[in-house]
Each structure stands twice: as structure tokens, then as C-alpha cells.
C-alpha positions in Angstrom: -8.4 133.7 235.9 -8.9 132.2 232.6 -5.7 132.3 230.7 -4.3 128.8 230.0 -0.9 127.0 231.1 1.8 126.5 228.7 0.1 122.9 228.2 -2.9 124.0 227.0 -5.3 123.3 230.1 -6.7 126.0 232.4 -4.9 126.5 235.6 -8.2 125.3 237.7 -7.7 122.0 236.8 -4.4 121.5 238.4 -6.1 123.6 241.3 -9.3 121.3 241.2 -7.3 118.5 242.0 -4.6 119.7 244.4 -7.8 121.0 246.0 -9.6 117.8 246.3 -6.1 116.5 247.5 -6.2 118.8 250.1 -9.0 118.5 251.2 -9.6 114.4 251.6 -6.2 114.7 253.1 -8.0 117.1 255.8 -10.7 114.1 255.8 -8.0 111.3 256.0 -6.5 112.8 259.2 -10.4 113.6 261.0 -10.5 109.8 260.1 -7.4 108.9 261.6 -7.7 110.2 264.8 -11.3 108.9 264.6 -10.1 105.2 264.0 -11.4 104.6 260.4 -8.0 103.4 259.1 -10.5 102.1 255.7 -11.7 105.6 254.8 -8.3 107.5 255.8 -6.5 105.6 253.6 -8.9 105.8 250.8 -8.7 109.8 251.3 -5.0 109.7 251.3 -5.1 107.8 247.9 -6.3 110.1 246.3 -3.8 111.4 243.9 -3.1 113.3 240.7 -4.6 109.9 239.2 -7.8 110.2 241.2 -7.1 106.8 242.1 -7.6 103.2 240.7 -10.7 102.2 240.5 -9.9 98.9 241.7 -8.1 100.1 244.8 -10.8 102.4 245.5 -13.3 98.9 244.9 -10.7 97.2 247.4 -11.2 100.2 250.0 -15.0 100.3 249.9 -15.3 96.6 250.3 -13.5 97.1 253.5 -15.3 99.9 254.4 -18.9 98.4 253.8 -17.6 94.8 254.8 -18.2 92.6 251.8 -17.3 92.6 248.1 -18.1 95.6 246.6 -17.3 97.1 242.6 -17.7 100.2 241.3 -18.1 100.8 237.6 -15.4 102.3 235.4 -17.7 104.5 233.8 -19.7 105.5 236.4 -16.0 106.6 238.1 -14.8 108.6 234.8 -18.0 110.1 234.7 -18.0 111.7 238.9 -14.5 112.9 238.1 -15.4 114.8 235.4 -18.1 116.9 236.4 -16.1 117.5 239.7 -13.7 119.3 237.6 -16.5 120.6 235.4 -18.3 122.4 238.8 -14.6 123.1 240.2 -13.7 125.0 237.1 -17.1 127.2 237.8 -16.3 127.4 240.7 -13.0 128.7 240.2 -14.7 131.5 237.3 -17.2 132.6 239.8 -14.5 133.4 242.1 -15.7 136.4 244.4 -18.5 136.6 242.9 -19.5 133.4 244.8 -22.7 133.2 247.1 -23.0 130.4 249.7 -26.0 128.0 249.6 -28.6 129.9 251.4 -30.9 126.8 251.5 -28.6 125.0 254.0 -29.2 126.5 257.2 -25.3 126.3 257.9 -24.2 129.4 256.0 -27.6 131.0 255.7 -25.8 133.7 258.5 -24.8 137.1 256.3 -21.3 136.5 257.8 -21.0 133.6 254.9 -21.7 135.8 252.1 -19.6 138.8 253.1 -16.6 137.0 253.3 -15.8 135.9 249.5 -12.9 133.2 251.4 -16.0 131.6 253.6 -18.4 131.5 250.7 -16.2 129.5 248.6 -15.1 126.8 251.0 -18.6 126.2 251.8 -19.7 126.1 248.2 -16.1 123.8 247.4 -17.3 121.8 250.7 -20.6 120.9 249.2 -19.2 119.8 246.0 -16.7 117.7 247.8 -19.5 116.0 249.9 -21.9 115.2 246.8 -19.1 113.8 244.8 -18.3 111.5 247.9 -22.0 110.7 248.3 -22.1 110.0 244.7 -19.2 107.6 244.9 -21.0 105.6 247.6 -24.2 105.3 245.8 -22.2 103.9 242.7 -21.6 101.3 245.0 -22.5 97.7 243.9 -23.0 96.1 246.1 -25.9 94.5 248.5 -28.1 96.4 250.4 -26.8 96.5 253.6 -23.4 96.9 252.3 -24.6 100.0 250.8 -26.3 101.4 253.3 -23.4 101.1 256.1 -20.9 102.8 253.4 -23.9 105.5 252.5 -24.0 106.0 256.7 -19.8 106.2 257.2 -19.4 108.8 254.3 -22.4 111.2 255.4 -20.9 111.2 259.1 -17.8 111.9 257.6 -19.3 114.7 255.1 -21.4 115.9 258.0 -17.9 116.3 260.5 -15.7 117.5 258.1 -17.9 121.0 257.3 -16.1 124.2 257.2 -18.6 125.3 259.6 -17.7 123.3 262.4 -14.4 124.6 262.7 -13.3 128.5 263.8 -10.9 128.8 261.2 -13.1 128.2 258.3 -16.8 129.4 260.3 -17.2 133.0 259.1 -20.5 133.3 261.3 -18.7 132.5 264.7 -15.6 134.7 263.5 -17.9 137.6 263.0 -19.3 137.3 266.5 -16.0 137.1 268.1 -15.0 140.7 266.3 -18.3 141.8 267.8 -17.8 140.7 270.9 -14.1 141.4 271.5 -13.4 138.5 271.7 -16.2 137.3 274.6 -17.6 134.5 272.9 -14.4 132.5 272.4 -14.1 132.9 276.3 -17.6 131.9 276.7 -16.7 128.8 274.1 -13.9 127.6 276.2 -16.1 127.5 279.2 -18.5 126.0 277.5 -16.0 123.3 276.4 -14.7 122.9 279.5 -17.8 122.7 280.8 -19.4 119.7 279.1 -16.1 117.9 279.4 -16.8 117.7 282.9 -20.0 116.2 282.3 -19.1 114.2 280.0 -21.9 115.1 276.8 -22.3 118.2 274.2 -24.9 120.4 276.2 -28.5 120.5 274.3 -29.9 122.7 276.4 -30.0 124.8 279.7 -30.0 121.7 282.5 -30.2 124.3 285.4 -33.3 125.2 283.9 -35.3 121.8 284.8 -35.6 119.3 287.7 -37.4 116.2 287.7 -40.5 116.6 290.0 -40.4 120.4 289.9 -41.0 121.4 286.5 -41.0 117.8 284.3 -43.0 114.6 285.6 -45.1 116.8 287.8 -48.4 114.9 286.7 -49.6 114.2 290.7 -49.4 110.5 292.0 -47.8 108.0 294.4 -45.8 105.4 294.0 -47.7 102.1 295.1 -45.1 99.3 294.6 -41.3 98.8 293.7 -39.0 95.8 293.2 -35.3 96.0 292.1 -36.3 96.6 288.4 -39.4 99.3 288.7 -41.5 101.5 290.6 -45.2 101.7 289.8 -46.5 105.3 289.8 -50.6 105.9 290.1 -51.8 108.9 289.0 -54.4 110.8 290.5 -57.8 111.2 288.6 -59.1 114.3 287.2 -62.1 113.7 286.3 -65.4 112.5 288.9 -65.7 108.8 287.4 -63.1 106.6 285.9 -63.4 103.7 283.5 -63.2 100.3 285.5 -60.5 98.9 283.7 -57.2 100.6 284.6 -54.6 101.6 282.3 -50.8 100.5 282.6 -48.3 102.3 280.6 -44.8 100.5 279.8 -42.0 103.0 278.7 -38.8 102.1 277.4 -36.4 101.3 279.7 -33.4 102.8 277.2 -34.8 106.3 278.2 -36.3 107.4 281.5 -40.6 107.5 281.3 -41.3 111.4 281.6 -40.8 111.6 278.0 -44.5 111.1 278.5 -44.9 113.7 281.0 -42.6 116.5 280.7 -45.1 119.3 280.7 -48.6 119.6 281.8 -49.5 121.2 278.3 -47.9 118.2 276.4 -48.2 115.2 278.8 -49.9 112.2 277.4 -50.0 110.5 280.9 -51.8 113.4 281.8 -54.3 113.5 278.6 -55.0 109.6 279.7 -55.8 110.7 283.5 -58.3 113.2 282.0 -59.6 111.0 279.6 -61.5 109.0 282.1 -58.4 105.9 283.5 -57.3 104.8 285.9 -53.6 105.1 284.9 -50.5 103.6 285.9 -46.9 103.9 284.6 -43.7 102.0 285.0 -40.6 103.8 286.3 -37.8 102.0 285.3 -34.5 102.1 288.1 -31.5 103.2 286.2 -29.5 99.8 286.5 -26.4 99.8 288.7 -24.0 96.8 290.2 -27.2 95.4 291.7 -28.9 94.4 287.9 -25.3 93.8 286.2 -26.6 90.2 286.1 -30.5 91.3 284.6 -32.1 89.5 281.7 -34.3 89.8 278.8 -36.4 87.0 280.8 -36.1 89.0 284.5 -37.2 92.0 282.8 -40.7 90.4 281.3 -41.2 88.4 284.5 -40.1 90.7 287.4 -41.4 93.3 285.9 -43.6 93.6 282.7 -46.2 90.7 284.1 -45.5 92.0 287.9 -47.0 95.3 286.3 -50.1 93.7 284.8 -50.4 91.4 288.1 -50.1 94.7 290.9 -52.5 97.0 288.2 -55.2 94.3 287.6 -54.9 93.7 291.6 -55.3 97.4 292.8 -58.0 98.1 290.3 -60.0 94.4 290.9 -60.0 94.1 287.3 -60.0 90.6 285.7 -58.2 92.3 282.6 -56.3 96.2 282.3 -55.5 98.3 279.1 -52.0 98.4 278.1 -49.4 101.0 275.9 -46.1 100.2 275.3 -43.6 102.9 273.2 -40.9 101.8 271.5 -38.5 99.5 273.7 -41.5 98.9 276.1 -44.0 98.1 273.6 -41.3 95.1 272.5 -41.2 94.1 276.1 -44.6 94.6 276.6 -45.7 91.8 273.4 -43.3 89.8 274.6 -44.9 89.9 277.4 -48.2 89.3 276.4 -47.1 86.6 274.5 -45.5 85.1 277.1 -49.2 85.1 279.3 -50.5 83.8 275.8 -48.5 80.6 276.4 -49.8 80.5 279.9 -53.4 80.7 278.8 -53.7 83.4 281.2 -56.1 86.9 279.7 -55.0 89.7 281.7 -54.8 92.3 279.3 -58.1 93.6 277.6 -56.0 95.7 275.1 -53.1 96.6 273.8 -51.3 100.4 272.0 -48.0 100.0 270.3 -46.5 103.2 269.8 -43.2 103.4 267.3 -42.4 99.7 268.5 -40.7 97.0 266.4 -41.9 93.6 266.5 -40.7 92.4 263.8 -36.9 93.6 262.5 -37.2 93.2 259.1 -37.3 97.0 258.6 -35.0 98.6 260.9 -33.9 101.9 259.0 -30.5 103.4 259.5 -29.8 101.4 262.9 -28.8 98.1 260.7 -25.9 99.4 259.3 -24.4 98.7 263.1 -25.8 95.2 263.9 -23.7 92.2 262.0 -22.9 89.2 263.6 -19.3 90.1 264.5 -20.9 93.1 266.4 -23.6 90.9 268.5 -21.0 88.5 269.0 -18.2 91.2 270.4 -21.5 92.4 272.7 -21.7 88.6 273.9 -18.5 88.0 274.8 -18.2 92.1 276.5 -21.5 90.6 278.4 -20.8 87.0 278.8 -20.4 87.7 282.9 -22.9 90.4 283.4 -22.1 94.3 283.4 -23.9 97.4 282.1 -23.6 99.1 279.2 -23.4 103.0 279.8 -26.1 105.0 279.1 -24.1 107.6 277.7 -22.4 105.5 275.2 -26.2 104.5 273.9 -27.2 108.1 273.6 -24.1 109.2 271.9 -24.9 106.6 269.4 -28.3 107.9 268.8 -27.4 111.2 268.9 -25.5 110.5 265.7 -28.2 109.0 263.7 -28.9 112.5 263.1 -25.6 114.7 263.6 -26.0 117.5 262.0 -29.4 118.3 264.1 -27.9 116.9 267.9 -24.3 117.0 267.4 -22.4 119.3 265.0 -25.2 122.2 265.6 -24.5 122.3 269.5 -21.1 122.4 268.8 -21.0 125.4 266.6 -22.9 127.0 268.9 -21.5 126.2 272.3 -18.0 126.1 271.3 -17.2 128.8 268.6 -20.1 131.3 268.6 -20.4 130.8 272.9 -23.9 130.3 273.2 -26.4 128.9 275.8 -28.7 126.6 274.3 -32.2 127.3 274.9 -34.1 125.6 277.4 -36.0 122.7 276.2 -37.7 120.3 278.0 -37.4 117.1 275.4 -33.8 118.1 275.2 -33.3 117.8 278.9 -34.7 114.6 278.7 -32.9 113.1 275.6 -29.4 114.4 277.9 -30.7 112.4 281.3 -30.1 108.7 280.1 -30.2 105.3 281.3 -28.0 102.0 281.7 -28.8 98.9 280.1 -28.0 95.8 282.1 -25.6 93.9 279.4 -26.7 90.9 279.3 -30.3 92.1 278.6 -28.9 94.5 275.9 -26.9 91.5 273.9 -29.9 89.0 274.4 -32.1 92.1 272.2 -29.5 92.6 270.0 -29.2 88.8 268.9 -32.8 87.8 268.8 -34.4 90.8 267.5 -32.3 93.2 265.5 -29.7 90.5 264.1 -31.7 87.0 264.0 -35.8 88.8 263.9 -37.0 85.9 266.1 -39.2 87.4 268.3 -42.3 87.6 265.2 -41.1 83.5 264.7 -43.7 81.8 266.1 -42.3 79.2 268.6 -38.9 80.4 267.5 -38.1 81.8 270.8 -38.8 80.8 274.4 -38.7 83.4 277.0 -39.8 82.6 280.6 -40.4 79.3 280.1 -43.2 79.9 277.5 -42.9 79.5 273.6 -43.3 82.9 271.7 -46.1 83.2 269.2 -47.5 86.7 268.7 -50.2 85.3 266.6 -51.7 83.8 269.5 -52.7 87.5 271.2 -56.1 87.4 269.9 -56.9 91.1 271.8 -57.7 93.9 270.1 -54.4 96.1 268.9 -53.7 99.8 268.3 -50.6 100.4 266.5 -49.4 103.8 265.8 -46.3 104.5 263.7 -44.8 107.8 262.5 -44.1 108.6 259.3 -40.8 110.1 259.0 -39.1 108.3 262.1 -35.6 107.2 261.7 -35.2 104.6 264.8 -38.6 102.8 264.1 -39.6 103.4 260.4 -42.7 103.7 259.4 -42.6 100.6 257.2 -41.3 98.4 260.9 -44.3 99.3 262.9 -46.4 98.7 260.1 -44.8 95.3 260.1 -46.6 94.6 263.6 -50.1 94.1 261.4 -49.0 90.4 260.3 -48.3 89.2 263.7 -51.4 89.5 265.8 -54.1 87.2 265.9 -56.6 89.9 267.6 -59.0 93.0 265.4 -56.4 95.7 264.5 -56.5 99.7 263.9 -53.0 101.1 262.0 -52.4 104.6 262.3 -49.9 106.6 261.0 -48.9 109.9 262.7 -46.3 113.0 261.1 -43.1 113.6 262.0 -40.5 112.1 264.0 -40.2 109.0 266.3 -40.3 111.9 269.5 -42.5 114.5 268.3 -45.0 112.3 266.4 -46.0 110.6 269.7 -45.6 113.8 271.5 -48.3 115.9 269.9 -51.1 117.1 272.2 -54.5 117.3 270.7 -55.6 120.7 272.1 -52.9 122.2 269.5 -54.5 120.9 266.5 -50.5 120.5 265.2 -49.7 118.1 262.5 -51.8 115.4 260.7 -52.8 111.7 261.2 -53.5 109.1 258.9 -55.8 106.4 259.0 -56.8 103.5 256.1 -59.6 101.8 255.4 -60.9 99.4 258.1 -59.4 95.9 258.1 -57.4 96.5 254.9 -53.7 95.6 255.6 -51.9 95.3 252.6 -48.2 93.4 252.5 -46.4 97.0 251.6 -46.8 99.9 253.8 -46.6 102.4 250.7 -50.0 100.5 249.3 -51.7 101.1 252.5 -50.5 104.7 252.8 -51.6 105.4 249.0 -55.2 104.2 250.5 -55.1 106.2 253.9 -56.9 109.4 254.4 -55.3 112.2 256.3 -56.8 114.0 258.9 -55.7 117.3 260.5 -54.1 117.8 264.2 -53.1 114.7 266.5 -53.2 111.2 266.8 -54.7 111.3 269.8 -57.9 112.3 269.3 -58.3 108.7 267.4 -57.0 107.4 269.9 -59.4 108.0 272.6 -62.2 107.1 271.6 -60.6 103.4 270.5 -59.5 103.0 274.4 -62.6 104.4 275.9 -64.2 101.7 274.3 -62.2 99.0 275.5 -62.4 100.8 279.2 -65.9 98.8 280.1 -68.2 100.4 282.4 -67.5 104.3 284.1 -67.1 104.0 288.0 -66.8 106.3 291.4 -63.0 107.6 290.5 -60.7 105.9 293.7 -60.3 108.3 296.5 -56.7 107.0 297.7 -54.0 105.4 296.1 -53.2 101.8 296.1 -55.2 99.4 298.2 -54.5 97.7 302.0 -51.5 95.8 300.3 -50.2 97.7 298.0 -49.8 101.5 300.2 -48.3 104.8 298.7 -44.9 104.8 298.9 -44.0 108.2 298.3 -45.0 110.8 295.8 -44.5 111.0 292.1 -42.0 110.8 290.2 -40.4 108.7 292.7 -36.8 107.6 293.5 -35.8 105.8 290.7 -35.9 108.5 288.0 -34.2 110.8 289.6 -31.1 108.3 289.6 -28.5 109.7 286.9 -26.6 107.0 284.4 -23.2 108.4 285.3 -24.0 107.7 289.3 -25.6 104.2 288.8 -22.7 103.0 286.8 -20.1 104.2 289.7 -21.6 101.5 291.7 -19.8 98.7 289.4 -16.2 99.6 291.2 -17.6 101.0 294.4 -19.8 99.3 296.9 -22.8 98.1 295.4 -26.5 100.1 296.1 -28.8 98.2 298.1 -32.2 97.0 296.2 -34.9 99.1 297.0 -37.0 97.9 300.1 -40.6 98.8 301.5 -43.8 96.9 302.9 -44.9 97.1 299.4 -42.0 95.1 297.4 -43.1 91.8 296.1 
């Protein structure tokens, strides 16, 4: 394996390179038939050379966007220790042992097969080197990041493991079982075809109303946008300001209340409130028109109004997460304007206010992008729901893509059942001119933190002028609102703050019931706010298990007196109109959107609509 070539240079560096040839060759066809002409053509240049440096310059600028260069230097230097770690590569030979630490040859199947071991050792070097070209980059930031983003998807499609002919795990199992799980595979394949989405988990295994959003309450009023679900109390006297919850409207509500065990609509009924929830309808032809503006009117404020009415409170308690929390400011900024107090308090969980921190999703959001979504908008329509979850499913692909498909398709497995899973798969339409009024004002121009920059319902926008007290949780390792973005929220309000930051994930952060004692929680030092997030994380003090814990004691004290808990739901106007979860969240994406070339649904009716 080591004797040389006639000119003097061992025979794994010709092999190095016809290997690396191969192999972005394998990448420049994935990219063709993917429709990234920039990339596939930088793959396909890749020659005995290595390529120009200034072609390669020329093809990252396009990639990224904007001028780009790449060092010389820096260039010489990756294509030499590629060779360097091919050539040990190349001694190890069948000696090789896969990298144990990834978790996608960790399977014994990897390390038997000396073929399998090597591409997936050859793989990784192939991805770092590519990785290591697009952090050479210089360039600005956000030009960067998008060309960081494009490369990693393409590293993270392009493993041998998600294909048979390379995946010695799912080849093992198909000896094993005669062949059954490439049957299984197919069906599976065929299967989610159908439906239109890779298959997270086992959907026969859950029904809304029967086993997720089972907390028990009626629905006491609906318009065309929402129904309002009231939840009945658990406990013998209730806290006489009620407590509205607003959801996003990107993803259905139960993500609050999926199981009784880990339901924080629940936890907030046993706390003590009065609690409410908005059930967004899954928008069909009938709210193809719907704007940012009907949205905080019809339905945000209508909210406040119906809760503050039922519960004869002069002011409520109000959460909003993530999408709904922006709706919900806005909102109160909006009343603000009016000089109208409604709300006593406000929870802001994983919600952007301001968009100067964004994370990952800014490498899709340029001005040619909003303006395309304009134009695509410009006369109304919907966005699909499943085109938005596809796109957040591959903000992390590896975890809710490429691992589903290894599994469904070449080893033939069933996912598990999973109840956030289900959720994540059951998703919702945005009306489109709603969606491209977001995408302009917050994410692309950061307006809505501007005071007097925008003007939503008639009312200038000025967040410093909610002067009510604010609790604004954040979770630390969350990839859709970072940590450092709901942080941001602390500059805006004009009202006596508490920041705290929870672990994990933008789901599982918020989703951590306190009985478990799972996780940590950290809070800082009261009234200190510093510009940087990382100097008031260097000052916080962790404390073990949930988020809320802290939590309830803030809200119980913005709750006001304890009262006789309500015996019915509703009041003599506003009646139950059926039983929780209602109508509207049963509606699927895929069945709402048919109504665009079919005849259109009629808006929902009752005594109760307003």
C-alpha cells in the first residue's frame, strides 16, 4: 500500500484526489437535481488542479450572494492536509474504525464491514474540508452564514448513511430479515408519499381530543379567525383576574396541552386561573385575504375584550409563545396607542420582538426573497403549511429529516409514538398576505421594536409605552428564537421586567413540567439588564428543574384577589359552544388549502360570534 509510482509520489495521492473528484461529482449531481446550479458547478470543478482559487471566489460569491474572497493561503493550506488525512486514511486501510461518536455509524454493522467504515471515515473528511472552505470565507456576516447553512445541508444529505448502497447498518438488517425490511421500506415510502411528509412518528397512535388537548373546557366564542377555549378549574377558588393564552398561529395550540403529565394549560388551571386559550382556525379560501392588522384586531384584542368580559375583570393576565407573543405585543401596543389598560401582565415565551438576532433563519430572508413573497401575495392566497414545516424541519436535518429517512426507508421501521412529534407533523396555513407583511417588517426591516416606525390598526407602535409588568423567558440553546433575540425584548418595554433563561431547545425548554424536576433555569440579578446577553448570563445563577416553578409565583402575584372558582362556562352572552378542543384544530392544512380551487368553507357561525 505504500510503494511509490514511477514518479516518485505515493499512489494515494492520485487516489486522494480522483476520490475527492468522485465524490463532489456525487455532490454536484444531489445538487443538480436539487436546483443549486452555484454549488454543482463548484463540485464539478473540482479537478486534478483543485480548482482556481478565484473561480472557486467567483462560485461562493454566487452562492452566498455578495462578493466574497478566499485567501490563497488559507486554500493551499485545506488542500494539503486533505491529502495529508487521505494518505492516513489510505495506510489504515482495513484496519479502519468508523467514528463511534457520531451516532450515524455507532451500529456494529459500520465497523464489521472494512468498505462501510472507510466511506464514512472518507465522508467526514470530505465534509470538514468543505466546512473549512466555507469558514475561510471573507466575507460579511450574513454572507457567511447563508454559505455555512447551504454546505452543512449539503454535507448533511450527501452521508453514506442515507443511502442503501453505502448504509452497512440497514444492509445488515435486510440480510437478517430476508429481505422484510426493504419491503417494509417501500411501503413506508409509498406511504408518506401519499401524505405528502417523512413520517416522525406513529399518527394512528394519537387523536386530537382523545389522547392530546384533553385538558376539559368549552368553547365560549368564535369568529372566522379563532375559537376561545375556557378551561375548567381544578382547584376550589380561582384568582379574579383570568388568564388568556395566545399561541402561535404557525403551529396549532396543543403544543401546550398534549398530555396531562406535561400540559402547561393544565399546570395554569391548577395553579389557581381562570384560563383561556386561543384556537387558531387553519386558514382556508375564506382568510386568503387576512392581515397582519385583522389578525391583532379581530382576534388578539377580541381575545382580551371576550376574556376581560366573561371574567368582569377591568384588566386579564396574558402569555404569548413565540409567533403569538409577537402578535400579542403588538397587540398591546396597539391598546397602548388607544390609552386603553386591559392587560394587567404580560409572559413572552421564545418570542422575538426585536430581529436583530434571528439565528439560522436569516440566511433565508433578503430583500429579493420578501419581495418574491409580495408579489406571490400581492392578491391574497395562503401559504401551505406543509411548505413552512418542511422548511423548519431542515433547520435541523439530520435530527427531523435524514434520521427518519434511514429509518423508514432502508432499515423499515415504525417510528415511535410521540406526542410532540405528532404535533410538529399536524401543521397550519398562513394567510399570505399576513405571512409577507411579517416577513417585511420584522425579520427583514426590524420595525416592529421602532418606536412609531410602524402603524398597525390605526395606532402608532411603541413598545416602550407598555408600562406593565413583563415576564420574558428565553431558552438557551434554541435555534428559531436564540437566546440572545428574546433577550433583546429587555430594551423595549417601558414596564418592571423579570428575564429568565430556561435549557434546551425552543420546544422542550418551554415544555418542561415542574413535577419532573428535569433541566435547569437561570435567573440574574434583579433589575440588571446588561446590553449583551452573554454579560448577563456570566451574572445569572442556575437553579435546578423547570422554569415554571419561577413562574408561578410571578403570575400569582399579578392574579389580585382568590375568588369562588366559576361553576359554568362563559356568561348569558357568551354560552358554551361545544367542548374542548373544538372544531378548528381538528381542521388539517392539506384539507383547508383544497378549499382555494374548490368551493369555499363557510365562516364559522353561532349565537356566540361577534
Amino acid at each position: 500500500m505504500t510503494q511509490s509510482r514511477t514518479d516518485g509520489h505515493p499512489p494515494w495521492t492520485e487516489w486522494s484526489q480522483q476520490a475527492f473528484q468522485q465524490w463532489t461529482q456525487a455532490v454536484q449531481t444531489a445538487l443538480q437535481g436539487a436546483g443549486q446550479p452555484a454549488f454543482a458547478a463548484a463540485a464539478g470543478a473540482a479537478g486534478p488542479g483543485w480548482g482556481e482559487v478565484g473561480g472557486l471566489s467567483d462560485l461562493l460569491r454566487r452562492l452566498g450572494g455578495s462578493a466574497v474572497q478566499l485567501d490563497p493561503g488559507v486554500w493551499a493550506e485545506i488542500q494539503r492536509d486533505y491529502l495529508r488525512e487521505a494518505g492516513e486514511l489510505w495506510q489504515q486501510g482495513a484496519q479502519i474504525q468508523p467514528p463511534r461518536e457520531d451516532r450515524r455509524f455507532a451500529a456494529d454493522a459500520w465497523a464489521r464491514n472494512p468498505v462501510a467504515a472507510y466511506s464514512a471515515a472518507l465522508y467526514l473528511l470530505n465534509a470538514r474540508t468543505l466546512m473549512r472552505m466555507a469558514e475561510a470565507v471573507q466575507a460579511d456576516a450574513k454572507t457567511k452564514a447563508r454559505i455555512r447553512f447551504a454546505v452543512q445541508q449539503w454535507i448533511d444529505a450527501t452521508a453514506p448513511s442515507n443511502f442503501l448502497a453505502f448504509n452497512a447498518e440497514a444492509q445488515q438488517k435486510a440480510l437478517d430479515t430476508q429481505g422484510e425490511s426493504i419491503a417494509k421500506g417501500v411501503q413506508n415510502l409509498l406511504n408518506d408519499m401519499k401524505q405528502g411528509f417523512v413520517s416522525m412518528t406513529d399518527h394512528n397512535a394519537f387523536e386530537v381530543g382523545r389522547n392530546v388537548a384533553t385538558t376539559e373546557g368549552q368553547v365560549v366564542y368564535e369568529n372566522e379567525y379563532f375559537q376561545l377555549i375556557e378551561y375548567k378549574p381544578l382547584t376550589a377558588r380561582v384568582y379574579e383576574r383570568p388568564f388568556l393564552v395566545v399561541p402561535p398561529c404557525i403551529n396549532k395550540y396543543y403544543i401546550l396541552d398534549l398530555q396531562p403529565d406535561n400540559s402547561f394549560l393544565r399546570y395554569a388551571v391548577e395553579q389557581g386561573h381562570r384560563t383561556f386559550v386561543i384556537s387558531w382556525r387553519n386558514p382556508d379560501a375564506t382568510l386568503a385575504q387576512t392581515t397582519w392588522d385583522d389578525t391583532i384586531e379581530h382576534a388578539v384584542i377580541r381575545a382580551i375584550d371576550v376574556v376581560r368580559e366573561i371574567g368582569k375583570a377591568e384588566t386579564i393576565n396574558t402569555l404569548g409563545f413565540c409567533v403569538g407573543g409577537t402578535m400579542l405585543g403588538t397587540a398591546l401596543a396597539v391598546l397602548a396607542a388607544r390609552g386603553e389598560r386591559k392587560v394587567e401582565s404580560v409572559t413572552f415565551l421564545t418570542t422575538l420582538l426585536d430581529f436583530s438576532d434571528t439565528g439560522v433563519l436569516d440566511v433565508f430572508i433578503d430583500e429579493a426573497f420578501v419581495a418574491l413573497r409580495e408579489l406571490q401575495y400581492a392578491h391574497g392566497g395562503l401559504l401551505p403549511g406543509r411548505d413552512l414545516a418542511t422548511t423548519f424541519s431542515f433547520l435541523r436535518p439530520n435530527d427531523l429529516v435524514w434520521n427518519y429517512v434511514v429509518g423508514n426507508y432502508l432499515k423499515g421501521e415504525t417510528p415511535p409514538p410521540f406526542d410532540l412529534l405528532y404535533w410538529n407533523s399536524d401543521s397550519t396555513n398562513l394567510p399570505g398576505k399576513w405571512y409577507a407583511w411579517y416577513l417585511r417588517h420584522t425579520y427583514l426591516q426590524n420595525e416592529l421594536c421602532q418606536p412609531g416606525k410602524l402603524t398597525v390598526c390605526g395606532a402608532p407602535v411603541d413598545l416602550e409605552a407598555i408600562d406593565i409588568p413583563a415576564y420574558i423567558y428565553g431558552s438557551r440553546e434554541d435555534h428559531i428564537v436564540p437566546i440572545g433575540g428574546a433577550y433583546a425584548t429587555t430594551r423595549h418595554f417601558g414596564g418592571p421586567i423579570r428575564f429568565v433563561m430556561g435549557a434546551s431547545g425552543h420546544i422542550a425548554g418551554v415544555i418542561n413540567p415542574a413535577y419532573k424536576g428535569k433541566r435547569s433555569f437561570w435567573t440574574g440579578p434583579e433589575g440588571y439588564f446588561p446590553e449583551s446577553v452573554d454579560d448577563w448570563i456570566a451574572a445569572a445563577t442556575e437553579h435546578k428543574g423547570s422554569w415554571w416553578t419561577d413562574w408561578a409565583p410571578w403570575i400569582a402575584a399579578h392574579g389580585g384577589r382568590q375568588m369562588p372558582a366559576p361553576r359554568s362556562y362563559g356568561n348569558r352572552r357568551y354560552r358554551p359552544i361545544e367542548p374542548a378542543p373544538g372544531r378548528y384544530v381538528r381542521v388539517k392544512a392539506d384539507e383547508a388549502l383544497a378549499t382555494l380551487v374548490t368551493a369555499p368553507l363557510t365562516p364559522a357561525t353561532s349565537a356566540a360570534k361577534g
